[in-house]
Structure formats: C-alpha cells, structure tokens
C-alpha positions in Angstrom: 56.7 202.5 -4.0 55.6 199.7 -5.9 57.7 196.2 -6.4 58.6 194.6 -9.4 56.9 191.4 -10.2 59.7 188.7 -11.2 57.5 185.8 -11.6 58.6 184.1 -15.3 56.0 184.3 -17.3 55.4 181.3 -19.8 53.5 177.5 -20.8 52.3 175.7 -18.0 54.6 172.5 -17.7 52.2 169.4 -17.0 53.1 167.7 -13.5 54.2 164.1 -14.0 52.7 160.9 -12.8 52.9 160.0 -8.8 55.7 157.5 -8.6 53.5 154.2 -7.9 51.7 154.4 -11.1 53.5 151.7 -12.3 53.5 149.5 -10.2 49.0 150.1 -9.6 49.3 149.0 -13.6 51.3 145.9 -13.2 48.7 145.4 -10.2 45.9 145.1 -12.4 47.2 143.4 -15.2 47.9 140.6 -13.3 44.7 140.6 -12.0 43.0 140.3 -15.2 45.3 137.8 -16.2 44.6 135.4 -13.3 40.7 135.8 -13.7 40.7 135.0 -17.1 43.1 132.2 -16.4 41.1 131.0 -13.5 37.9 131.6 -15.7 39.2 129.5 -18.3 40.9 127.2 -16.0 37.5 126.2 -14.3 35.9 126.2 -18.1 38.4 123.3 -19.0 38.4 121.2 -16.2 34.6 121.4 -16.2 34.6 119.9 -19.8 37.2 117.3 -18.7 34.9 116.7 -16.0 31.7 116.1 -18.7 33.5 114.2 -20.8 34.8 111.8 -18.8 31.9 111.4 -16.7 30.5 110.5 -20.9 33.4 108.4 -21.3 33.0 106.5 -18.2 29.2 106.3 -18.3 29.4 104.6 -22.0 32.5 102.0 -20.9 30.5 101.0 -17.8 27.2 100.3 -20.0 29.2 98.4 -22.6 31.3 96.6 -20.3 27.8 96.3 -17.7 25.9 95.3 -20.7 26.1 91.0 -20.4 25.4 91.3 -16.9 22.3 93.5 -17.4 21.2 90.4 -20.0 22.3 87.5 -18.1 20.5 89.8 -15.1 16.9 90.4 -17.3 17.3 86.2 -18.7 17.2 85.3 -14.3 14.2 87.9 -13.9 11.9 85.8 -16.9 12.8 82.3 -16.2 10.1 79.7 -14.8 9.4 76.5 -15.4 7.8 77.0 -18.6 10.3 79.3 -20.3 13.7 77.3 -19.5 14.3 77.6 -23.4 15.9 81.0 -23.4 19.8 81.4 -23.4 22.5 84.2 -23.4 24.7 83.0 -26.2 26.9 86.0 -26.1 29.8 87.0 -28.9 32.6 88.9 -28.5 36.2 88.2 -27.0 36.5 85.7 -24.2 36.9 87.3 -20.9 35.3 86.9 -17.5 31.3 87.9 -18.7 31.7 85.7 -21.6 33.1 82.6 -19.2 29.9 84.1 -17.2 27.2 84.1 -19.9 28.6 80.5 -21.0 28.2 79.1 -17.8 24.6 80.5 -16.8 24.0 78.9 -20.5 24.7 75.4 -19.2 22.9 75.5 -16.4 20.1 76.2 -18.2 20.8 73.2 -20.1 20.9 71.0 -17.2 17.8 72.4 -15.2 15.8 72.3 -18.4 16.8 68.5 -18.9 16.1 67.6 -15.9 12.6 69.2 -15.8 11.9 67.4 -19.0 13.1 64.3 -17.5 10.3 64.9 -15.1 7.4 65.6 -16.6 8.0 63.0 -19.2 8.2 60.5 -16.4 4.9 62.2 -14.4 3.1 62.1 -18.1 4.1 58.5 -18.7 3.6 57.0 -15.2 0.0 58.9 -15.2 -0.6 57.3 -18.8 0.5 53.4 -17.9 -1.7 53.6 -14.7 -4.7 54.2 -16.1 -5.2 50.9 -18.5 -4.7 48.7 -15.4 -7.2 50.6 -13.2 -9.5 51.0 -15.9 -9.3 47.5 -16.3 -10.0 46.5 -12.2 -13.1 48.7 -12.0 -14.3 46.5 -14.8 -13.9 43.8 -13.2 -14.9 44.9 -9.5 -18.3 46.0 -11.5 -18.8 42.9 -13.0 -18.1 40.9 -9.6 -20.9 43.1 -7.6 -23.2 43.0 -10.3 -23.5 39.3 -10.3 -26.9 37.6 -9.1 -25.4 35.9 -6.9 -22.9 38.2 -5.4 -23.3 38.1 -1.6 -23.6 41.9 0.7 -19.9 41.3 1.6 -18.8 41.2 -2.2 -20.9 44.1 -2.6 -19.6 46.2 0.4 -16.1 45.1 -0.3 -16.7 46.0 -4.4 -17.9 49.7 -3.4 -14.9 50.4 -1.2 -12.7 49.0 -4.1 -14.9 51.4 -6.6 -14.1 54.5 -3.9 -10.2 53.8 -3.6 -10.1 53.4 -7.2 -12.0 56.4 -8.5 -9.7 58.5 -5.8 -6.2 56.7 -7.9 -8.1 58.1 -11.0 -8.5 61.0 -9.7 -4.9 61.8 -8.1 -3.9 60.5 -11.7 -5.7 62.5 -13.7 -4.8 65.7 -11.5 -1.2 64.8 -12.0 -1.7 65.0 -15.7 -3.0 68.1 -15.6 -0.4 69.5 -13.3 2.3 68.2 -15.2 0.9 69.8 -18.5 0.0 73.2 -16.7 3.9 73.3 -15.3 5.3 72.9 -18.8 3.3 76.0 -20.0 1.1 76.7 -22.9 2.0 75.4 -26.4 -0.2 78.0 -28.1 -3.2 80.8 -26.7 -6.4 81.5 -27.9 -9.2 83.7 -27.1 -11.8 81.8 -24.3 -14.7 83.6 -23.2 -14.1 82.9 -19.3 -17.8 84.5 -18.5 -19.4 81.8 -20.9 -17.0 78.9 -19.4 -17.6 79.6 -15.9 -21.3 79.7 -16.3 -21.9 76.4 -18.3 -19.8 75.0 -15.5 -22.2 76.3 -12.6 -25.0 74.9 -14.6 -23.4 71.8 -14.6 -22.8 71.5 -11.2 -26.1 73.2 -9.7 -28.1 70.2 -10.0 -25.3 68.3 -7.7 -25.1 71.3 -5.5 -28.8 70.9 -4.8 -29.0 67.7 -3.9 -26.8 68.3 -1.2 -28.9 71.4 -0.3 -26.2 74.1 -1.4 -27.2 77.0 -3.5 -25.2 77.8 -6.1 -24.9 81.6 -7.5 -23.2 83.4 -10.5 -22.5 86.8 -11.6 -19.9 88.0 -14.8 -19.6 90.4 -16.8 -17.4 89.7 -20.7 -14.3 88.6 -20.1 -12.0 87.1 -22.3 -8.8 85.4 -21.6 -6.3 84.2 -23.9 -4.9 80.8 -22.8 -5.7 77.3 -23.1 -9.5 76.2 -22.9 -9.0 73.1 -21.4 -6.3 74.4 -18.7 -8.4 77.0 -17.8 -11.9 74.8 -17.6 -9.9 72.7 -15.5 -9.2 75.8 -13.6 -12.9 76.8 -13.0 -13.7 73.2 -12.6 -11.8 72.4 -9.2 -12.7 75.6 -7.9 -16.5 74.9 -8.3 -16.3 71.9 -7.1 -14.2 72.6 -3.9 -16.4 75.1 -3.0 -19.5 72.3 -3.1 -17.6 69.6 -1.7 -16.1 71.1 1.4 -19.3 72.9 1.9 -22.1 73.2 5.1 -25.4 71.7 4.7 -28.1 74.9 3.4 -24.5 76.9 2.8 -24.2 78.6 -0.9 -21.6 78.9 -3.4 -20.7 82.3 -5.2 -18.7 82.7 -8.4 -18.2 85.8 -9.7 -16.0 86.8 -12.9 -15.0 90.0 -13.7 -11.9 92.4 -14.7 -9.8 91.8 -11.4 -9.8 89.4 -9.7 -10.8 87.4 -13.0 -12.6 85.0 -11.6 -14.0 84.5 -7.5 -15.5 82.0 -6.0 -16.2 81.9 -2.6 -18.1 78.9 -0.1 -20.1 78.4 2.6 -17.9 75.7 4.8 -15.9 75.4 7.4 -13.5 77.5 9.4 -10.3 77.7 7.9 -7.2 79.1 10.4 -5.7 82.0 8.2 -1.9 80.7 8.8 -2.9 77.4 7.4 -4.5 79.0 4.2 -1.2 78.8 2.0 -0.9 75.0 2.6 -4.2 74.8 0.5 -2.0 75.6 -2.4 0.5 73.2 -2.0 0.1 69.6 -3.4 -1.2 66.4 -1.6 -2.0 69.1 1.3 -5.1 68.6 2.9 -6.5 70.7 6.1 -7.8 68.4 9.1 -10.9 70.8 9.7 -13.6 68.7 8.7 -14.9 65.0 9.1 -13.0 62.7 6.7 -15.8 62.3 4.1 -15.3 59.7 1.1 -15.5 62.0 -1.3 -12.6 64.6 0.0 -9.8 64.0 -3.1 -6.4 64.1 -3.1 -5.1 67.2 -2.4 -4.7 68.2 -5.8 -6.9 70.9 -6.8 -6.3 74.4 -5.1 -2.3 73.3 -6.2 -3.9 72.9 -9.8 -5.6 75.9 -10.2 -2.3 78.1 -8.8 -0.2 76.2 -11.4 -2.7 76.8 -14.6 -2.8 80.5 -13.1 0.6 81.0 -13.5 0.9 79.1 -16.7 -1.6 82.0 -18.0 0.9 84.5 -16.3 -1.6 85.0 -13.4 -1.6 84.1 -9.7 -4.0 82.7 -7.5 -4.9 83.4 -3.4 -7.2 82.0 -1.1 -8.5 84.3 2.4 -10.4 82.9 5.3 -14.3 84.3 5.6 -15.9 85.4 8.3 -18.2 82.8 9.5 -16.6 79.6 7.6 -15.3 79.0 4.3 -13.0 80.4 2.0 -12.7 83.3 -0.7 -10.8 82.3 -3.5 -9.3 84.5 -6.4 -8.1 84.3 -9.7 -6.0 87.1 -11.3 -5.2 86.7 -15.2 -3.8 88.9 -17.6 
C-alpha cells in the first residue's frame, strides 16, 4: 500500500540573514572610520609638527641673528683689528641695547690702545736725539790724546749701557708698530730674506767659532718686509748670541713651520720656555755677558708673527739650545 506524498511542491524561499548581521556592519564601519580618522589624524599633527618646528627654527635665527654677529665680531678682534663694529638697525630692544653697548666698548679699548702706542712711538722717538747726542760726545771724550785709561774704561762702559738704551728703544719701536698691525701686504720672498741675512751674519758667527747653516726652499709670504726682516733678524742673532763656543746655527725655511731656526747653547728648562716670549724676560742660564739685550726679541718675533696672522713657539733641544718655529699663512 503505498502513501501519499503531501510535501507542497513550489519556489525555494531564500533563508534570511542571521540576526547579528547588523550589528558585524556597524562593527566595521566604525572601524574604517576611526583608521582613516586616526590616519589622517596622525597626517595633520605631523604637518603641524613640521611646520612649526620651520616656524620656530626661522624666529630663533632671526631673533639669534645679532648675537651670532656680535658673537663672530668677539671671535676676530685683536689688537690690530679694534676698527670693526656691530652698528645694528632695527627696533630698539634688548640685542640692540646689546650690539650698542659691545660698540662702545670697542670705542674705548681702541682709544685707549691708540693712546698707547702713540705714547710708546713718541717716547721711543724723543729718546733717541738725546742718546744719539751722549755717544757723541762719550766718543769724542775717549778719543782725545790725552784722555787717561780711566776715561777710556769709563767711556766704553757708557758706549755698552748706551747701545743697550738704543737697543731696548729701537725694539720698542718695532713692537709697538708690529702690535698695531699691518697698513698694507705685499709679496716678500722669505727664502731670499732669510739667506741674505745668514750671509750677513756668518762672518760674525765665525769669529766667535759658530757655524752657521741654511736650507729653503720658495716661499713667499705676504706681509710687511721690514716686520718680517726684523723677524728673521732677532732670531738669527739669538741663536749666535746665546750660543756655545764650536756650537752651530741652523735656519731652515720651508712650507710649515715657515721659517726654523734652531742653536747650539745652553740648556733651557722646558717650563721656563714660554717666558722667552714674554717681554723684558730674560732666563738666568748663562753667564751675564755684555752683549745679552733687553729681553726684547723672542717677544718681537711672536708679535710680527701674529701681525702676519701666524704664531710662533720655541722647544728645548736635547743637548742645549733651543728650536724655534715660525708659522705664517
């Protein structure tokens, strides 16, 4: 016996969506909202961030600016360029106040050098006319016939103490002149200078049973001839004067150092090698000798140095004497 089948036939009705569907959307669009948002977000305060680092970085440079000037005018100043000023426009504030007062300074510390080196130039110039005028006459008294050996012994001391006034005179002059700087440059062979000054000074150096050597190679300098003989001068004859009987004399010129010159004398204690440099400073390490100056050269040739925007140094040898070196733009 067979049963009926009652099952409906018909179109397939489409089931409907689970009941959280809804809510899984909403889900997700707020998801993408927020990451765009926080995208965007972080893509605006990273610009803000840029732009005022920009901002800041050009206010602090223009309102940094004077005291980068005043701060570059400090670096260059010296003795010889006490002519440069700020002179800065704009509102008055606190740089302004700043610039104008660093300004005045100036204008006292380069009167006041003036003041001094006029009165060093001056003094040095009045000086020499009267001792000019007393070696005259101590020359005259000893060369009479009938001058006795105590006018004659006394006249040579006179002639000693008085060619030492000369010289502390003249080498005030030219210390003076070197601390105020160089009026103008010029090209000067320093190869060329420092050997016509060895052969100058070899027959001297001979007598006193030095030898005297030189080696350079082209080298020019631009500077001041006369500064910068001067310069080659004191250190040629330092190295024969404070010297050792049969010792030598070495001057060398070439790219750097310059120019080196080195002696033959006596020991010299390394911490007391950078009062050589300062003036009226003499080292106790030899006998006094009549001969042994004022004190005035080593600071000489450090002053012309840095005049020519060099520098000078000294070093203890091994064995005696001193190494001396010249370094010049």
């Amino acid at each position: 016996m067979q049963v009926a089948d009652t099952t409906t036939t018909g179109p397939a009705v489409p089931a409907g969506p689970p009941p959280n569907t809804g809510v899984t959307m909403f889900a997700q669009l707020r998801d993408a909202v927020l990451n765009t948002l926080l995208a965007q977000s972080a893509l605006a305060l990273a610009m803000t961030l840029l732009l005022a680092v920009v901002l800041g970085w050009f206010v602090a440079s223009r309102m940094l600016r004077p005291v980068t000037e005043i701060a570059a005018i400090a670096r260059r100043l010296g003795a010889d360029s006490l002519d440069q000023r700020i002179r800065m426009d704009g509102p008055r504030d606190e740089l302004t106040e700043l610039a104008d007062t660093f300004d005045e300074m100036l204008d006292r510390l380069a009167t006041s050098f003036d003041s001094q080196r006029r009165f060093v130039a001056n003094a040095s110039h009045e000086l020499r006319t009267p001792l000019a005028t007393q070696r005259t006459m101590v020359e005259v008294a000893m060369a009479r016939p009938s001058a006795e050996p105590a006018i004659g012994e006394l006249g040579t001391r006179l002639l000693t103490m008085n060619a030492r006034i000369e010289a502390l005179i003249q080498g005030m002059l030219v210390l003076a002149r070197s601390d105020r700087g160089l009026d103008s440059k010029r090209p000067v062979r320093l190869d060329s200078l420092a050997q016509g000054l060895v052969a100058t000074q070899r027959p001297h150096a001979e007598r006193l049973g030095l030898q005297v050597r030189c080696s350079a190679v082209p080298r020019t300098v631009h500077g001041d001839p006369v500064l910068l003989e001067q310069l080659v001068t004191n250190l040629v004859e330092n190295a024969i004067k404070y010297n050792r009987p049969g010792g030598e004399v070495c001057v060398h010129v070439g790219q750097r150092p310059a120019l080196q010159v080195t002696n033959t004398g006596p020991v010299v204690p390394a911490e007391s090698v950078p009062e050589l440099f300062q003036p009226f400073r003499q080292l106790r390490i030899a006998p006094s000798r009549p001969d042994r100056g004022v004190g005035l050269g080593l600071s000489i040739v450090a002053s012309i140095a840095r005049a020519h925007g060099g520098s000078a140094r000294a070093c203890p040898r091994d064995g005696g004497g001193l190494e001396v070196s010249v370094t010049l733009p």
